[in-house]
C-alpha positions in Angstrom: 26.0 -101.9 58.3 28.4 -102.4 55.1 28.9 -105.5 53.9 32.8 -106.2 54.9 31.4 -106.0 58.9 28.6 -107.9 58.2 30.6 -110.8 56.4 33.3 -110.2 59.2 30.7 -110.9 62.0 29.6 -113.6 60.1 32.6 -115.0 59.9 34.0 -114.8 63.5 30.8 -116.3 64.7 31.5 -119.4 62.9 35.3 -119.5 64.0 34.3 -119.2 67.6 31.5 -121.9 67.6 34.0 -123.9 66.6 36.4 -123.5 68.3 33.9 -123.5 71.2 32.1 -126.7 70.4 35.3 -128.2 68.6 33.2 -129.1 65.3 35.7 -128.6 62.4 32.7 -128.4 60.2 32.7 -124.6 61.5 36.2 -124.0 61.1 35.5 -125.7 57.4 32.4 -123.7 57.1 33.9 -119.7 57.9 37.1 -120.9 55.6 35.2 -119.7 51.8 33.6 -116.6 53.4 36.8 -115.7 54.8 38.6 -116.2 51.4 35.8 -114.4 49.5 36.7 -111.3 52.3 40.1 -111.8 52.0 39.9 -111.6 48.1 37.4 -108.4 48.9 40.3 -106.3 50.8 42.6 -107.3 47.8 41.1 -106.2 45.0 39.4 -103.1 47.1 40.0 -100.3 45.8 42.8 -97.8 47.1 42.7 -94.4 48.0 41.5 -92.7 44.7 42.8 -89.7 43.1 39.9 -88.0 40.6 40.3 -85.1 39.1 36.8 -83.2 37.7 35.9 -80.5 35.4 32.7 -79.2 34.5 31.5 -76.8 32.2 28.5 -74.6 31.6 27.1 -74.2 28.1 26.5 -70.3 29.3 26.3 -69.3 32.8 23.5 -66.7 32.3 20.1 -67.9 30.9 16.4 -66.6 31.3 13.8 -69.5 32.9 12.7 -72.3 31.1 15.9 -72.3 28.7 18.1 -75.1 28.2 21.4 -75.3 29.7 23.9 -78.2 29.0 26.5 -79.4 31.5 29.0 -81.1 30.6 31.1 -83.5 33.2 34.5 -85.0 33.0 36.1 -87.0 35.3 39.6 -88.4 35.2 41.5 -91.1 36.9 45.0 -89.9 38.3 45.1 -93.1 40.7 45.0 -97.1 40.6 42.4 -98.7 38.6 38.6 -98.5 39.8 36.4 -101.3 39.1 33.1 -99.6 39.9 32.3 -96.1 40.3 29.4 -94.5 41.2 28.9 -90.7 40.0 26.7 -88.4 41.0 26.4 -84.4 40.2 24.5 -83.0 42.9 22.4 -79.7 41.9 20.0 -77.7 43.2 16.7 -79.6 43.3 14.7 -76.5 42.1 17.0 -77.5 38.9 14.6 -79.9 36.6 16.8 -82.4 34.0 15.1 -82.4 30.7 17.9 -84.6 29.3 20.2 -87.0 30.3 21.2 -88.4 33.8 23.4 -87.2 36.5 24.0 -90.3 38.0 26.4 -92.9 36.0 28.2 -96.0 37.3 31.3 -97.4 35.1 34.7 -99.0 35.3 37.5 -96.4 35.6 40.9 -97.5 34.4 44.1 -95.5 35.6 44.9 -92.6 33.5 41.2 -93.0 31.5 38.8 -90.7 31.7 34.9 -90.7 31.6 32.4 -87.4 29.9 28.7 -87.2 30.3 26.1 -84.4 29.8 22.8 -83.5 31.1 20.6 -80.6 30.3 18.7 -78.6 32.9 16.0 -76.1 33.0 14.9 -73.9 36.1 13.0 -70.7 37.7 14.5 -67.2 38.5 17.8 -67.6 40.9 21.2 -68.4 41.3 22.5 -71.5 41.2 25.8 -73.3 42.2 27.2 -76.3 41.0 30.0 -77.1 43.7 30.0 -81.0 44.1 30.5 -84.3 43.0 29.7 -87.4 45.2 31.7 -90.2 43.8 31.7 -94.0 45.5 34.3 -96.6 44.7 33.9 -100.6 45.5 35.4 -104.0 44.5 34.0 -106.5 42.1 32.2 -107.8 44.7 31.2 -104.9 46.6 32.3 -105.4 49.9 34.8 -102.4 50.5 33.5 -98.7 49.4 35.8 -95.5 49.1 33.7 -92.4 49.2 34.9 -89.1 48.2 33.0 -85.6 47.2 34.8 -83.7 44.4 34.8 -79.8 44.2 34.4 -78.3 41.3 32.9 -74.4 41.6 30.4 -73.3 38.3 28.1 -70.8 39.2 24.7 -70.3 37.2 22.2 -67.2 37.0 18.7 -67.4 35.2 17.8 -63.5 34.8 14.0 -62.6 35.2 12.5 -62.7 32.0 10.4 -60.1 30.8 9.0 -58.0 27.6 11.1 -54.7 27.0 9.0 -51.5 27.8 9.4 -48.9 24.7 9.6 -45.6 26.6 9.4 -44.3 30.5 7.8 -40.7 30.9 9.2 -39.6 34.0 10.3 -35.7 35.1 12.1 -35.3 38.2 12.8 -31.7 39.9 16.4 -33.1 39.7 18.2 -33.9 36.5 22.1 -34.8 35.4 24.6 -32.9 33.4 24.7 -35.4 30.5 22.0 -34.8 27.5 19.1 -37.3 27.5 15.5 -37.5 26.9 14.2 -35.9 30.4 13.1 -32.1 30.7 15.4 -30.3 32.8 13.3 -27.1 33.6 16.1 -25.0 32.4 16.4 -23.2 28.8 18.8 -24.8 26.1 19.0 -27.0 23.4 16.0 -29.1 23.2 13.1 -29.4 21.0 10.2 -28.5 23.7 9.6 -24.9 24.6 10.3 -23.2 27.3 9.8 -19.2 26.6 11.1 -16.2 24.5 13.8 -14.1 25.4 15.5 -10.9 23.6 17.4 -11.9 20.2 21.3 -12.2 20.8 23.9 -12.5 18.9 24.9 -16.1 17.7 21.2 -17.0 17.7 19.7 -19.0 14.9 17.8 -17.1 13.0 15.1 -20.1 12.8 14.7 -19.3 16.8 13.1 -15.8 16.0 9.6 -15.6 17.2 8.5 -13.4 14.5 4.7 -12.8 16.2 6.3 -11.3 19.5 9.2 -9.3 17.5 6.1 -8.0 15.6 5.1 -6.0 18.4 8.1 -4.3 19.2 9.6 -1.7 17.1 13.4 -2.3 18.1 14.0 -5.8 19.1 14.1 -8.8 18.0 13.1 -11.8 20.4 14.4 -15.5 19.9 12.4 -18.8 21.1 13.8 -20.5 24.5 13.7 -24.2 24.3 13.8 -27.0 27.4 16.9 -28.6 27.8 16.6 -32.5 28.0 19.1 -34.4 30.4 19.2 -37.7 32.3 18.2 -38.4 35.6 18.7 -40.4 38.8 16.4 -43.2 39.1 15.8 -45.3 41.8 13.7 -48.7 41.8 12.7 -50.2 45.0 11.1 -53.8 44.8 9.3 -54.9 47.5 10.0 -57.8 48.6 8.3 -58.5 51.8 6.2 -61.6 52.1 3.2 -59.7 53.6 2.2 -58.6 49.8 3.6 -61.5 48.3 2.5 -64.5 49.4 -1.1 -65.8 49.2 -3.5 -68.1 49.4 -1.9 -71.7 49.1 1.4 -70.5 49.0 0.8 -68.6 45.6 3.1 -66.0 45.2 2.9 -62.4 42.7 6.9 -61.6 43.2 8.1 -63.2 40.3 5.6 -60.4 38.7 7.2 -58.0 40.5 10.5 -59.0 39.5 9.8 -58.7 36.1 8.4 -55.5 36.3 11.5 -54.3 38.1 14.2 -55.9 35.3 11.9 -54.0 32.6 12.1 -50.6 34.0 16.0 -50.6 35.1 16.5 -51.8 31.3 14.1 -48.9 29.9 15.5 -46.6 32.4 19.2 -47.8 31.4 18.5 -47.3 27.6 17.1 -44.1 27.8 20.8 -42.9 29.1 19.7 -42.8 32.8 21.7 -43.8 36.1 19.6 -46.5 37.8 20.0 -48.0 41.0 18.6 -50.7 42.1 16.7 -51.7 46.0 15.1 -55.0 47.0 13.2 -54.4 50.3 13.0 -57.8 52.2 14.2 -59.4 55.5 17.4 -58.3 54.6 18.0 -54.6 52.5 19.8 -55.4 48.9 21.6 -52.5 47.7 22.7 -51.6 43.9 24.3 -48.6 43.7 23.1 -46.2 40.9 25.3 -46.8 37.7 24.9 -46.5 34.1 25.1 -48.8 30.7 25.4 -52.1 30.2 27.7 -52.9 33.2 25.1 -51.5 35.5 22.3 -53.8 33.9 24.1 -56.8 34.1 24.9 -56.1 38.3 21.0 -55.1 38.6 20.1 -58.5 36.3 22.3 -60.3 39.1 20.4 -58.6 42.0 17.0 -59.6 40.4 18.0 -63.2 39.7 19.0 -63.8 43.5 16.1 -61.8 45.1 13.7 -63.5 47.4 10.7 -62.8 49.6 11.8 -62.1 53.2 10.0 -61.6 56.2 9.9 -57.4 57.1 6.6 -54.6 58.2 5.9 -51.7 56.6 8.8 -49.6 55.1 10.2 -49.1 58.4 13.7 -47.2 57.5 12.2 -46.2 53.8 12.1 -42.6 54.5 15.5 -42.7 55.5 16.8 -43.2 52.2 20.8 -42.1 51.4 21.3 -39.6 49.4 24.1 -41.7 48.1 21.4 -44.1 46.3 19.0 -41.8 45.7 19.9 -38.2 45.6 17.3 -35.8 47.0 14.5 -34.8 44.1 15.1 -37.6 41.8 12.7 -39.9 40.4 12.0 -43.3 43.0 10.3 -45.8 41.4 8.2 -48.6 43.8 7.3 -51.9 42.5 4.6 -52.9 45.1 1.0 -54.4 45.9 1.1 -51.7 48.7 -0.5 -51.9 52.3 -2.7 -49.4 54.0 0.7 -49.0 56.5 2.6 -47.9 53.8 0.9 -44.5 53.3 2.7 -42.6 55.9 6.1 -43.2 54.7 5.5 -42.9 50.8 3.8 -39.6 51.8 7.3 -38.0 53.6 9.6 -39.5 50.6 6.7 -37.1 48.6 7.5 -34.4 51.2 11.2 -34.7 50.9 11.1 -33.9 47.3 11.5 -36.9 45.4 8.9 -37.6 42.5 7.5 -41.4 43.4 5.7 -43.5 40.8 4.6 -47.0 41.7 3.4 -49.7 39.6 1.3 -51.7 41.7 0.6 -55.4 41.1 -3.1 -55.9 41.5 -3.4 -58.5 44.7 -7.0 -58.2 44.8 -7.6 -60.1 41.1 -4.5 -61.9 41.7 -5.7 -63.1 45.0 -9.7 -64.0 43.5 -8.3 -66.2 41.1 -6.5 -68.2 43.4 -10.0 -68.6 45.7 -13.0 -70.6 44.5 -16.3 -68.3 43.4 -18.6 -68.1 46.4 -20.6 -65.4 47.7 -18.1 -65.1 50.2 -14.9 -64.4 48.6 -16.8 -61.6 46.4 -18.2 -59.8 49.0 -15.0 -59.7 50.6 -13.2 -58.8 47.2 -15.6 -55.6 47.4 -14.6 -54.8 50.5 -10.8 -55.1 49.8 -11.3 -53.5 46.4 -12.7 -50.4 48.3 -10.0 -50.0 50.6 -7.3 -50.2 48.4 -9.1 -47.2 46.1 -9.2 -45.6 49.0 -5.5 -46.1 49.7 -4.8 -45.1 45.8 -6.8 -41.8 46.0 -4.8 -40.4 49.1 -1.2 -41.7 47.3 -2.7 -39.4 44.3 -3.2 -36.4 46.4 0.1 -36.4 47.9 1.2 -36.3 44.2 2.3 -39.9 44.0 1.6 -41.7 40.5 0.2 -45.0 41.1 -0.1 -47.3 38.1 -2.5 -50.3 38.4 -1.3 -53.9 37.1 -3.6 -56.8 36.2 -0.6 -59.5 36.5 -2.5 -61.5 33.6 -1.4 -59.3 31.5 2.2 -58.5 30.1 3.6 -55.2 31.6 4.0 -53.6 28.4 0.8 -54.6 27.2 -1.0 -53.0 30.4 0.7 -50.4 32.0 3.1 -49.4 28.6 1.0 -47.0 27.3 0.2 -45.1 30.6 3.8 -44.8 31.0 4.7 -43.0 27.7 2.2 -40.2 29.0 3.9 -37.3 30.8 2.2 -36.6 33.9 2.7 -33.2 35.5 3.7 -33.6 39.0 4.7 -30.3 41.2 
């Protein structure tokens, strides 16, 4: 109950005793309370006119940078005598510096700036509103009003930038790049020999084979190198994600999956981009900067949904990922999973997968006891098992302790060129 209907009730109650009992000491008694209220509704204050803008010291940071908002708030209307402010943000936000809350006198035309700094995890973030509360001197009468102001904010995954991707797809684009495209050409990795024509360099000549030949001269074929689709499927769903207390590896994940599409991307190649999760989240396959900024944005508002096994998977669009190209899974993998990875195999797409390790990251999260290894063992064995049959479908699977960096662990094995048919 505000204080203008309690003081109201208040006041009433003494008028009517009495007048009821006919004791002016009543009517003597209500007669401050009801000048004090009277005096309240004077000096209230009227329908307020605020006008806000905020601003964003940059709207795209990486997690645990600072990020300074600044606030200003004018008065278009009458004189306010107290206003509350408040600049409500998401509570995953933490404020390292300064307040969001202020409370100050607001003449007409004046205005009022403040600042606060925030920090925050992975995601996208809006700043929309402004709760403000306007009262008398004495506080009896409060105007309430929330002001819109529309800032958006996106903290990008972080991660360590992976030097070189070895990948060869039976598929590869027009453009030149850094991927062999099984066809003879310029390039610097051979290929074969072929009869000397005209126009040839005469550095090309493969002077042991024209040796043996009495007439002709034979020139040195070289592998044309191109770029390639690329397609990188994060898997989102919460049955490889989540763990024991709530402990999650998909901000691992996530970070895997912003350093390959920016490896990919600076190699030349056209990268798309799915997160597999309650819901499918689609980036269609682009090039360059513009196409790492919309896969940055993808990554910074992905989240763990609730979905089986890759039900749908094998039915991928040749639209995202055109049929022999390179798919790329980030994933802790299930035993469920085989079936499908082994027809996106069959359909002639070459699949690598980095594969968080849950097992480790699990153990650390569960206290030592005989227990908890034996059942580690278990687990261990299955997923080797699972592993071996992804290998001899032709499937690269790359292991990932999460304790350490990506490049660190896995960078080296994926500068190798594995030979995949």
């Amino acid at each position: 109950m505000s204080r203008s209907i309690f003081l109201s009730a208040f006041i009433y109650g003494l008028l009517l005793e009495g007048i009821v009992s006919l004791r002016g000491e009543f009517i003597a008694l209500a007669i401050p309370f009801l000048l004090y209220l009277l005096y309240g509704f004077w000096s209230a204050p009227e329908s307020f006119n605020l006008h806000v803008e905020r601003s964003l010291s940059n709207d795209r940071i990486t997690p645990e940078s600072e990020l300074v908002v600044t606030v200003t708030i004018t008065n278009q209307g009458a004189d306010i005598e107290e206003l509350a402010l408040q600049d409500v943000i998401s509570p995953n936000l933490t404020i390292r510096l300064g307040s969001t809350r202020h409370l100050l006198r607001l003449p007409k035309g004046s205005s009022h700036t403040f600042a606060y700094t925030v920090t925050g995890p992975r995601g996208s973030y809006v700043f929309d509103s402004i709760y403000a509360r306007a009262t008398d001197t004495f506080g009896l009468i409060r105007r309430e009003q929330t002001l819109r102001s529309d800032e958006r904010l996106l903290i990008f995954p972080e991660f360590r930038k992976l030097k070189h991707i070895s990948i060869r797809p039976r598929r590869t684009r027009l453009y030149a790049g850094s991927i062999p495209a099984r066809v003879s050409g310029a390039g610097i990795e051979f290929f074969g020999v072929r009869e000397y024509q005209f126009g040839d360099s005469p550095r090309t000549i493969n002077w042991r084979v024209s040796a043996r030949h009495d007439e002709n001269l034979y020139s040195n074929e070289y592998q044309q190198e191109r770029v390639a689709d690329v397609g990188i499927v994060l898997d989102a769903r919460a049955s490889v994600n989540m763990f024991h207390a709530d402990h999650s590896i998909f901000e691992h994940k996530v970070s895997a999956a912003a350093a390959l599409s920016d490896a990919f991307l600076s190699q030349g190649n056209r990268v798309g981009l799915f997160v597999y999760s309650g819901f499918l989240g689609w980036t269609l396959p682009g090039y360059g900067k513009i196409q790492r900024e919309r896969i940055m944005q993808t990554l910074a508002r992905a989240q763990v949904g609730v979905s089986s096994v890759f039900a749908g998977l094998e039915h991928l669009s040749p639209r995202m990922f055109p049929p022999e190209s390179q798919i790329v899974l980030v994933s802790s993998l299930l035993n469920a999973d085989l079936n499908v990875l082994i027809q996106l195999r069959g359909r002639g797409y070459q699949v690598m997968i980095i594969s968080p390790d849950p097992v480790k990251f699990e153990l650390g999260l569960l206290p030592p006891s005989k227990e908890v290894e034996m059942a580690a063992r278990v687990v261990r064995v299955e997923r080797d098992l699972l592993i071996l049959r992804l290998e001899r479908a032709g499937i690269h699977v790359i292991e990932w302790n999460v304790d350490i960096p990506l490049d660190q662990a896995v960078g080296p094995l994926l500068m190798r060129q594995k030979r995949v048919l």
